[in-house]
LOLODREN-319820 format. One line per 5 residues: number of its first residue (from 0); their letters; for each residue x, y, z of N, C-alpha, C, CB. Coordinates in nm, 4 decimals. Glycine has a CB too. Example, Ala and Ser with C-alpha at 12.3 -4.5 7.8 and 13.67 -1.06 7.14 Angstrom:
! LOLODREN-319820
0	AS	1.3190/-0.5690/0.7800/1.2300/-0.4500/0.7800/1.3200/-0.3300/0.7800/1.1308/-0.4473/0.9046  1.2850/-0.2250/0.7080/1.3670/-0.1060/0.7140/1.2900/0.0030/0.7870/1.4084/-0.0598/0.5725 $
//
This chain:
! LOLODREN-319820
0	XXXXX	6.7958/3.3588/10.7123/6.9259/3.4169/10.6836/7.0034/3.4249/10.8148/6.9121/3.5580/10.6167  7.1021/3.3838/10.8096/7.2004/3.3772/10.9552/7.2868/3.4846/10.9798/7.3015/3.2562/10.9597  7.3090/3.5751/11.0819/7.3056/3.6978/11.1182/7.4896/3.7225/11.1156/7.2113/3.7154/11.2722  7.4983/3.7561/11.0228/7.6889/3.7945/11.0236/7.7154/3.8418/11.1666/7.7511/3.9493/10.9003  7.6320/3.9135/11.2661/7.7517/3.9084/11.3766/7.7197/3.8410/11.4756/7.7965/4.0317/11.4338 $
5	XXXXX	7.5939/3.7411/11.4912/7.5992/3.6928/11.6369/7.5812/3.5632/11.5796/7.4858/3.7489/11.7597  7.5497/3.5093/11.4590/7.5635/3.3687/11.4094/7.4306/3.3220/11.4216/7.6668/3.2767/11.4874  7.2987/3.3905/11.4740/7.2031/3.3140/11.4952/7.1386/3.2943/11.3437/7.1136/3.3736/11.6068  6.9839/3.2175/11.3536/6.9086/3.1770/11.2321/6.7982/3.2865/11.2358/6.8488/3.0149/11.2351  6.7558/3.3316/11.3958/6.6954/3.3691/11.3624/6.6476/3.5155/11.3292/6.6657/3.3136/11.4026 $
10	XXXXX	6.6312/3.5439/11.1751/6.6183/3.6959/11.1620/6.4861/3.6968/11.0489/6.7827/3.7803/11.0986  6.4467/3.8690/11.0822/6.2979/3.9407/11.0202/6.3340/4.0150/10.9314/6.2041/4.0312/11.1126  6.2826/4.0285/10.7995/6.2641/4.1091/10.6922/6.2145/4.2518/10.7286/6.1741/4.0428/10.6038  6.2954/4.3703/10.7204/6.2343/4.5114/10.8097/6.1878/4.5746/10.6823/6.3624/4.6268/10.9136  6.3093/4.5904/10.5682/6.2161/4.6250/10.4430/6.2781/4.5933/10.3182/6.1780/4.7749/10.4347 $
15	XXXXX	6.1919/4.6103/10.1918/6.2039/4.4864/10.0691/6.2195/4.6209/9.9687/6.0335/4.3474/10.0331  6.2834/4.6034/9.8782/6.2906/4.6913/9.7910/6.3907/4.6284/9.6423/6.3486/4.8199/9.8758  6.2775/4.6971/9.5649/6.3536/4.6446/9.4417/6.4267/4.7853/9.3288/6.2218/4.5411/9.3480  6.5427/4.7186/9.2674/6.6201/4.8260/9.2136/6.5836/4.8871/9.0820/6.7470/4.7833/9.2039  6.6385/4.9779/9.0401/6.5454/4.9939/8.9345/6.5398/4.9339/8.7602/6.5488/5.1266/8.9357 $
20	XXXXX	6.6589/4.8497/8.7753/6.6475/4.7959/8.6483/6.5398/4.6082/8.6866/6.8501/4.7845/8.5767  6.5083/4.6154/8.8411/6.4158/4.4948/8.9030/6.4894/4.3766/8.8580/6.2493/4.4879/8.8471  6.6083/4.3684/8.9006/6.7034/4.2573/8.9023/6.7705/4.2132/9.0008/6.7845/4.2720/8.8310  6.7428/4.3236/9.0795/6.8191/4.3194/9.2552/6.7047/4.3096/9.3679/6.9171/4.4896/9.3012  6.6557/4.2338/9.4472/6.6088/4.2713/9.5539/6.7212/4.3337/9.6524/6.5387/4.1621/9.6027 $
25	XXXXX	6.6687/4.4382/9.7601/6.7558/4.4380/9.8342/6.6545/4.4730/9.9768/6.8753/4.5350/9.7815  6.7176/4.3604/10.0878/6.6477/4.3160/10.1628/6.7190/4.4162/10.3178/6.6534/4.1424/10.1441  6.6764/4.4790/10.4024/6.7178/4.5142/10.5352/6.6159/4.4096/10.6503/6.6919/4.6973/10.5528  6.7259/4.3549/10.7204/6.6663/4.2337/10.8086/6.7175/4.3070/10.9317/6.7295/4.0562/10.7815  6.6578/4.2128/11.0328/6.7144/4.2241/11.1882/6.7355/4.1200/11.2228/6.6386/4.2792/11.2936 $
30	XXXXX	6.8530/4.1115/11.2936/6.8685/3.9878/11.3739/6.7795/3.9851/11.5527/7.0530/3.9768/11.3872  6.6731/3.8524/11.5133/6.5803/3.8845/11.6717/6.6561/3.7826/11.8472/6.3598/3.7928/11.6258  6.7818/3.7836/11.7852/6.8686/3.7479/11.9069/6.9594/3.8964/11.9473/6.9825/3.6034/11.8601  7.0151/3.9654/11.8387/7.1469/4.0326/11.9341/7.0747/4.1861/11.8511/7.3785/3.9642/11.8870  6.9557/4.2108/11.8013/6.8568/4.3205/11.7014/6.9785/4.3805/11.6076/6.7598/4.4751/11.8078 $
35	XXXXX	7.0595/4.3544/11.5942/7.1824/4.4382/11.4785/7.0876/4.4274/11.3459/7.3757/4.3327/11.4458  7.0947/4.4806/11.2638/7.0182/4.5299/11.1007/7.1674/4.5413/11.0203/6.9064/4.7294/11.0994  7.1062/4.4256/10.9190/7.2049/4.3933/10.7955/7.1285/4.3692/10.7074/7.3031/4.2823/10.8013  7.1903/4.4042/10.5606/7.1547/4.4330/10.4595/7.1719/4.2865/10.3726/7.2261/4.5568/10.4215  7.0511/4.2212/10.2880/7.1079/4.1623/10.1466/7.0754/4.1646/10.0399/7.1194/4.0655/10.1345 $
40	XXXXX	7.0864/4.1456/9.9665/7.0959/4.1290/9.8139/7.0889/3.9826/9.7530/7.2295/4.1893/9.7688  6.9854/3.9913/9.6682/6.9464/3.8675/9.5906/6.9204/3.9127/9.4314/6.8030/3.7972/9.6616  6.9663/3.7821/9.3338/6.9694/3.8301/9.2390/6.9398/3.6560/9.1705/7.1023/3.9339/9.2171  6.8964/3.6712/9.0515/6.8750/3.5337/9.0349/7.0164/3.5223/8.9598/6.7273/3.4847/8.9514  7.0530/3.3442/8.9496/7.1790/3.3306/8.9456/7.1333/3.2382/8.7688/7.2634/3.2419/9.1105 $
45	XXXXX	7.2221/3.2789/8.6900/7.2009/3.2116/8.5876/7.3251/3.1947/8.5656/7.1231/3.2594/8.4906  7.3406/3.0580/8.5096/7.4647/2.9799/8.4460/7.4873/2.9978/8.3140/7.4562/2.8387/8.4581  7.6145/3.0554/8.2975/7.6369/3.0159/8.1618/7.7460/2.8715/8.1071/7.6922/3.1506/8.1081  7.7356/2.8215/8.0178/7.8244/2.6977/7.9862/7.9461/2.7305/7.9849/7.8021/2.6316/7.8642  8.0153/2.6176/8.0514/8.1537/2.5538/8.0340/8.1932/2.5813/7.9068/8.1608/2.4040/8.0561 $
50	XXXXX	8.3273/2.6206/7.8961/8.3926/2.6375/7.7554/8.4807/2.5664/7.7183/8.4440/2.7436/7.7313  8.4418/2.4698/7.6212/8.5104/2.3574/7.6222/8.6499/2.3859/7.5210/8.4080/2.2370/7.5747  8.7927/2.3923/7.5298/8.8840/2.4622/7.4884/8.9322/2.3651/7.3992/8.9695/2.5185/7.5844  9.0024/2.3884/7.2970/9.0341/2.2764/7.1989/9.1251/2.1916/7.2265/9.0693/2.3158/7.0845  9.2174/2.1699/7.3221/9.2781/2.0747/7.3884/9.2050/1.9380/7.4838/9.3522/2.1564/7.4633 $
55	XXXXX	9.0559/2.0025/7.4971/8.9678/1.9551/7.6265/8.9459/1.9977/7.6878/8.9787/1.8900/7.6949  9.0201/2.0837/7.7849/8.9656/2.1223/7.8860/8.8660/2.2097/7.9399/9.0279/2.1385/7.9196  8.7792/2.1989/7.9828/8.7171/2.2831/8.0107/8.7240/2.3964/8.1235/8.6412/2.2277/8.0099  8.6966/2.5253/8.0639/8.6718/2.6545/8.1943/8.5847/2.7019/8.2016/8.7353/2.7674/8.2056  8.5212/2.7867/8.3495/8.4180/2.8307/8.3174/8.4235/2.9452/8.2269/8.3583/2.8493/8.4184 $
60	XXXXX	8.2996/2.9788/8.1467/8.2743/3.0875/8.0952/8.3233/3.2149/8.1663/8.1502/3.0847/8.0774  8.3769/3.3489/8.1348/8.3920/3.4584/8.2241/8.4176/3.5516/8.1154/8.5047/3.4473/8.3418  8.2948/3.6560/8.1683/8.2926/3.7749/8.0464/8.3667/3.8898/8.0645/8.1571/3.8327/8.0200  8.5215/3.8796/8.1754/8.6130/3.9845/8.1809/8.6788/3.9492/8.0343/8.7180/3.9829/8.3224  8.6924/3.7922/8.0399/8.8254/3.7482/7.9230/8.7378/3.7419/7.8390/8.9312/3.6017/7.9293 $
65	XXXXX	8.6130/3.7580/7.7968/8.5596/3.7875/7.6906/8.5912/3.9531/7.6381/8.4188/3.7507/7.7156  8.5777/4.0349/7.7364/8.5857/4.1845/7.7150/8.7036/4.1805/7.7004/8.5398/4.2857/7.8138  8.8475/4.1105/7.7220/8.9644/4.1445/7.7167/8.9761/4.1060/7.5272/9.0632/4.0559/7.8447  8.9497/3.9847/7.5036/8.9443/3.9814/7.3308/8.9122/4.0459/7.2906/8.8928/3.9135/7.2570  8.7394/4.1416/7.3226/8.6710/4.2479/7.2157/8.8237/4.3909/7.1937/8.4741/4.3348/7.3184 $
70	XXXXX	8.8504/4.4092/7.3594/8.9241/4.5491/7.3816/9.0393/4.5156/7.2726/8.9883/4.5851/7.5614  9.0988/4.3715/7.2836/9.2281/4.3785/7.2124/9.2415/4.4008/7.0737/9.2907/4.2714/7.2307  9.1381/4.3763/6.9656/9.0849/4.3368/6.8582/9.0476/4.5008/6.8280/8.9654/4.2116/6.8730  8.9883/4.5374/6.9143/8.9093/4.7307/6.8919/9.0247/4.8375/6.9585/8.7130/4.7671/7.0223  9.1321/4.7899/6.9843/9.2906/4.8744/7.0238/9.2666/4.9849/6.9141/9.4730/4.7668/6.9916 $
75	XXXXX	9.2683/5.0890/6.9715/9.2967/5.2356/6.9011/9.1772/5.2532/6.7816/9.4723/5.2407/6.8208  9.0950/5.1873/6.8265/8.9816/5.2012/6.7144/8.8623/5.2484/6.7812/8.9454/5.0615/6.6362  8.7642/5.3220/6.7194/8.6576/5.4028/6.7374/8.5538/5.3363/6.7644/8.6335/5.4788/6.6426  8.5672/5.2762/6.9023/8.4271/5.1656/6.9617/8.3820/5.2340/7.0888/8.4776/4.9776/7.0118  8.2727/5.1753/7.1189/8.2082/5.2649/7.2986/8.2070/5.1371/7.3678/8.0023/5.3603/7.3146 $
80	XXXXX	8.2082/5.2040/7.4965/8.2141/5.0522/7.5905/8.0701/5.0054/7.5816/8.2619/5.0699/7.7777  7.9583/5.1408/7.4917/7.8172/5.0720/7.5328/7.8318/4.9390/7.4158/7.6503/5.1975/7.5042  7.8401/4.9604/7.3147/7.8969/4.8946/7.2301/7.9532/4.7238/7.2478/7.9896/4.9831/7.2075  8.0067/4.7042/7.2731/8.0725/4.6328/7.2959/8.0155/4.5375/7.4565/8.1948/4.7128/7.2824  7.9680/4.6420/7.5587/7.8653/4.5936/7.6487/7.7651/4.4900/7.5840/7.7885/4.7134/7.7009 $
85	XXXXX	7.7152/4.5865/7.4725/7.5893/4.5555/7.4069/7.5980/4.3886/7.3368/7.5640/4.6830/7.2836  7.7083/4.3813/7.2666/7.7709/4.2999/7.1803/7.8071/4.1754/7.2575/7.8860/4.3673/7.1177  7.8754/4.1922/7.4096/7.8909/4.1051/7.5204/7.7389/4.0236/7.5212/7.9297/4.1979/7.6674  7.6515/4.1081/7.5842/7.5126/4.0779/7.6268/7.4450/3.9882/7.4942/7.4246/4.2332/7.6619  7.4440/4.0199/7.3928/7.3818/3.9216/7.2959/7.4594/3.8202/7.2943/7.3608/3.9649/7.1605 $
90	XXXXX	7.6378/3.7810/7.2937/7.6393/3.6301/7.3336/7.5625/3.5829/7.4413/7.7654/3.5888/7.3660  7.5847/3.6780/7.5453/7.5570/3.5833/7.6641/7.3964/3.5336/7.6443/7.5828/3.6707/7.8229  7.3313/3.6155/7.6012/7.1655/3.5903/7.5383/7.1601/3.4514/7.4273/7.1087/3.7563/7.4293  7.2374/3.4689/7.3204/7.2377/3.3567/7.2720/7.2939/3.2572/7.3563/7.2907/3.3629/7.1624  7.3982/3.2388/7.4052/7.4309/3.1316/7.4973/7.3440/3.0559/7.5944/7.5165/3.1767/7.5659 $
95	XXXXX	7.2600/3.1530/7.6309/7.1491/3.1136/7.7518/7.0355/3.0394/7.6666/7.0756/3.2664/7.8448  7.0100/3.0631/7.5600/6.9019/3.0756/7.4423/6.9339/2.8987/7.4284/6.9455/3.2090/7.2739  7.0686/2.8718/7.4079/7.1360/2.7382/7.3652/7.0455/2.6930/7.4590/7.3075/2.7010/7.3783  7.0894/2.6759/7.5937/7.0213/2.6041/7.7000/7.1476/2.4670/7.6995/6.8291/2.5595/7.6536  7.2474/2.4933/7.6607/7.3796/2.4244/7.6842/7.4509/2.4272/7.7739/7.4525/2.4430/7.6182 $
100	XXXXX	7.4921/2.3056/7.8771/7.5892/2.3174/8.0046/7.7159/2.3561/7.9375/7.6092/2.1711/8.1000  7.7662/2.2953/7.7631/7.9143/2.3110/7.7257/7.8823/2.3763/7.6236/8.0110/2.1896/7.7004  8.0101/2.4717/7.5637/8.0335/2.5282/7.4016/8.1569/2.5313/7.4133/7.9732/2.6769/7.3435  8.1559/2.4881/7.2670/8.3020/2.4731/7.2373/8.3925/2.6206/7.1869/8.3061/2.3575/7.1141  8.4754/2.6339/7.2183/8.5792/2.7686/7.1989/8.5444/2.8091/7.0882/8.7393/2.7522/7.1960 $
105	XXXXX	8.5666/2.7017/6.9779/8.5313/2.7119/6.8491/8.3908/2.8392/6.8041/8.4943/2.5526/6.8180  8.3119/2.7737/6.8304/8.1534/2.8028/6.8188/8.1395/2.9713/6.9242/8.0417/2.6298/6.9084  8.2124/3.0086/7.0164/8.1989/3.1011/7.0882/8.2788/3.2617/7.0041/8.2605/3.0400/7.2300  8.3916/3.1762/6.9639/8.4879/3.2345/6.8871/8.4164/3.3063/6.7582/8.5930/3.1244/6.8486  8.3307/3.2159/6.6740/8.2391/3.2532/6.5965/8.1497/3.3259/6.5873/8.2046/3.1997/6.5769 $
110	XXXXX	8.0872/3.3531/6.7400/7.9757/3.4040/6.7494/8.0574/3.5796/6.8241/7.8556/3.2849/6.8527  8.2037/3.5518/6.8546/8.2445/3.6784/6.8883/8.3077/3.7446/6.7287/8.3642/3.6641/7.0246  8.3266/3.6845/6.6722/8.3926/3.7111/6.5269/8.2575/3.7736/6.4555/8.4613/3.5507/6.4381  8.1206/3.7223/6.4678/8.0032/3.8059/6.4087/7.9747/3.9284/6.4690/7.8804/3.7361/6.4124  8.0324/3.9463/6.5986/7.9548/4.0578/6.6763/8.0757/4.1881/6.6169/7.9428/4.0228/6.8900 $
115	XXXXX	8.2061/4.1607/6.6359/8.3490/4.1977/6.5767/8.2475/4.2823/6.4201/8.4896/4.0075/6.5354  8.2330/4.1816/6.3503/8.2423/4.2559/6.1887/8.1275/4.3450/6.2039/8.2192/4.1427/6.0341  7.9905/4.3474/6.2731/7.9132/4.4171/6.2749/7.9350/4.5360/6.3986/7.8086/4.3366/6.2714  8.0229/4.5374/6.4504/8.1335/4.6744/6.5000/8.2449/4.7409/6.4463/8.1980/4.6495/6.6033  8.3505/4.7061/6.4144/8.4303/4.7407/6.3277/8.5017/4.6040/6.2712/8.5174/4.8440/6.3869 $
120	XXXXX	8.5271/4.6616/6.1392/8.5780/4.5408/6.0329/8.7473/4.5633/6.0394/8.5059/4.5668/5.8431  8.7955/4.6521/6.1044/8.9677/4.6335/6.0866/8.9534/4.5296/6.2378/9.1004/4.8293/6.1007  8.9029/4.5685/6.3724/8.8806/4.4462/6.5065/8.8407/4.3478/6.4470/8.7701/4.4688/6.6304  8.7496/4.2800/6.3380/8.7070/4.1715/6.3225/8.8162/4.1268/6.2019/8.5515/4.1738/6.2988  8.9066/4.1631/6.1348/9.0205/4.0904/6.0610/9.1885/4.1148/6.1367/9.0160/4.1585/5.8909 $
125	XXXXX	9.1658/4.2013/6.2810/9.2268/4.1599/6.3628/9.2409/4.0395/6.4458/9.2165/4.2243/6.4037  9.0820/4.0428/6.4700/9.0769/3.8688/6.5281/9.0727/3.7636/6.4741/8.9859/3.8299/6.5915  9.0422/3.7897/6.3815/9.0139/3.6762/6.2562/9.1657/3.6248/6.2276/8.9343/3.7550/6.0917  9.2313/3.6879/6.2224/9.3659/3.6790/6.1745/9.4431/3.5659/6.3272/9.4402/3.8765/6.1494  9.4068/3.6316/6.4265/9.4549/3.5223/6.5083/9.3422/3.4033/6.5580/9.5182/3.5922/6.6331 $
130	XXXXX	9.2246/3.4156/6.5861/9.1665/3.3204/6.5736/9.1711/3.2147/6.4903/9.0924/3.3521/6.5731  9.1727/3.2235/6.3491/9.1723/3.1378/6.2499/9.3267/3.1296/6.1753/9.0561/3.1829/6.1567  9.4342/3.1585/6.2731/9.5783/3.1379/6.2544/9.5998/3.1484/6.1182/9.6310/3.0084/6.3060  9.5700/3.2645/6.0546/9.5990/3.3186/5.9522/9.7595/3.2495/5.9286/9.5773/3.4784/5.9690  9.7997/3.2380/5.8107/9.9696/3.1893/5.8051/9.9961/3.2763/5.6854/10.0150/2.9971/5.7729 $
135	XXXXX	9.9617/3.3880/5.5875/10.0168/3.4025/5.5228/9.9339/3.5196/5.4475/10.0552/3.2921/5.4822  9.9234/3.6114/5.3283/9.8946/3.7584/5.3390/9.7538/3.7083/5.2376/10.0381/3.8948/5.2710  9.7085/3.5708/5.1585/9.6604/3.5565/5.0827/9.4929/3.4981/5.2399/9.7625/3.4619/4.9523  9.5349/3.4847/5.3353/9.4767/3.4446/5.4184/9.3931/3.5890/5.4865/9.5745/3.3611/5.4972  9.4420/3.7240/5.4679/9.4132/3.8127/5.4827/9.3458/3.8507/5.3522/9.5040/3.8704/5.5333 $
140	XXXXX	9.3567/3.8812/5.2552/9.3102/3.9013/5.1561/9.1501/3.8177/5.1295/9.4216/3.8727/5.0728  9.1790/3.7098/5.1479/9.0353/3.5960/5.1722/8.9122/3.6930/5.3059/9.1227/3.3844/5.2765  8.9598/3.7592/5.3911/8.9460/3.7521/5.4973/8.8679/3.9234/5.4924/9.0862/3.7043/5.5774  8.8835/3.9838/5.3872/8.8814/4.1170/5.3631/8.7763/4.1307/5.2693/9.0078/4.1715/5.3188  8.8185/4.0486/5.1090/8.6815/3.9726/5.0618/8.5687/3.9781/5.1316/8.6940/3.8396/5.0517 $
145	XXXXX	8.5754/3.8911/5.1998/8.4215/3.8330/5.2455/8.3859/3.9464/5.3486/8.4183/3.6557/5.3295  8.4558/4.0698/5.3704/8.3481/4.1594/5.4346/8.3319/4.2972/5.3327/8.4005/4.2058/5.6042  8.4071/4.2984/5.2365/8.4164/4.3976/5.1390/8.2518/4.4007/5.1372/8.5099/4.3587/4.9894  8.2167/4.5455/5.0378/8.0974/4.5265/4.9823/8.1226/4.4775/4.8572/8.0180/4.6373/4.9815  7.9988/4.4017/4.7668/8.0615/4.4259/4.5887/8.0003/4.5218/4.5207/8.0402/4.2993/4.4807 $
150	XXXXX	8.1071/4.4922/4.4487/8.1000/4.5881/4.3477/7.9553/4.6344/4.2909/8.1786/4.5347/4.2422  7.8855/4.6872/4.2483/7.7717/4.7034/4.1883/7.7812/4.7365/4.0220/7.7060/4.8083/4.2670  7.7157/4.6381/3.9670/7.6896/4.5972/3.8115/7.7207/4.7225/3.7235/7.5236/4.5478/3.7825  7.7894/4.6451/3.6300/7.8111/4.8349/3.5165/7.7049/4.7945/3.4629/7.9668/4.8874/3.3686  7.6265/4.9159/3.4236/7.5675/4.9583/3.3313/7.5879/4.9556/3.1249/7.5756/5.0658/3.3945 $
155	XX	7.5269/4.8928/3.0928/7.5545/4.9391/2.9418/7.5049/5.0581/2.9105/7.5007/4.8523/2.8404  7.6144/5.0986/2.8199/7.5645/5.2516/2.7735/7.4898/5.2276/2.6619/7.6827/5.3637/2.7339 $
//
């Protein structure tokens, strides 16, 4: 590790410690040219796929603008950030699960639209409505359906 203030290579591990969810090492070194003690941090680096956007282009994945769709969709509605943390973390789990460099918007969109209805169902026919460019009130109605419960069977008397 090369020493942020005197530039050398060569530096010693003084002490190793891991955090407590054991996802962080965090390392205190010395530098054995100019002895200054600096701190690092290692973490393993996992990729998630390129998001391939329906025009083409691709961006990377980034789970702020993922959290910005959940927040917009759950506006004034009764959600927790653990929630929705939680809901983040299983895409990114399935995503990793893929073992895919690309996903398409499409397919991501889907898998945020399942996490949506199994949090609240007015956020998930909020998004639904612009995701799937709803055009008209029979498109909502379709959309309300399919998360309704049914009805349960009459009885003969």
């Amino acid at each position: 590790m090369k020493c942020p203030f005197c530039g050398a290579v060569d530096t010693t591990v003084v002490d190793t410690r891991i955090n407590d969810d054991g996802d962080i090492v965090r390392r205190r070194r010395r530098c054995l040219s100019c002895d200054k003690r600096f701190t690092t941090y290692e973490r393993a680096e996992i990729r998630l796929p390129q998001v391939v956007k329906k025009n083409g282009y691709r961006v990377d994945y980034d789970r702020e603008k993922l959290a910005a769709s959940f927040w917009l969709a759950l506006r004034k509605r009764p959600a927790t950030t653990e929630a929705v943390d939680g809901a983040i973390n299983r895409i990114e789990e399935k995503l990793l699960v893929l073992g895919e460099r690309e996903i398409g918007s499409e397919k991501l969109g889907e898998m945020v639209m399942r996490e949506l209805k199994k949090l609240d169902k007015v956020a998930y026919i909020r998004f639904a409505s612009v995701y799937r460019d709803f055009e008209d009130v029979d498109d909502f109605s379709d959309a309300i359906r399919e998360i309704s419960p049914k009805p349960a069977p009459r009885r003969g008397r």
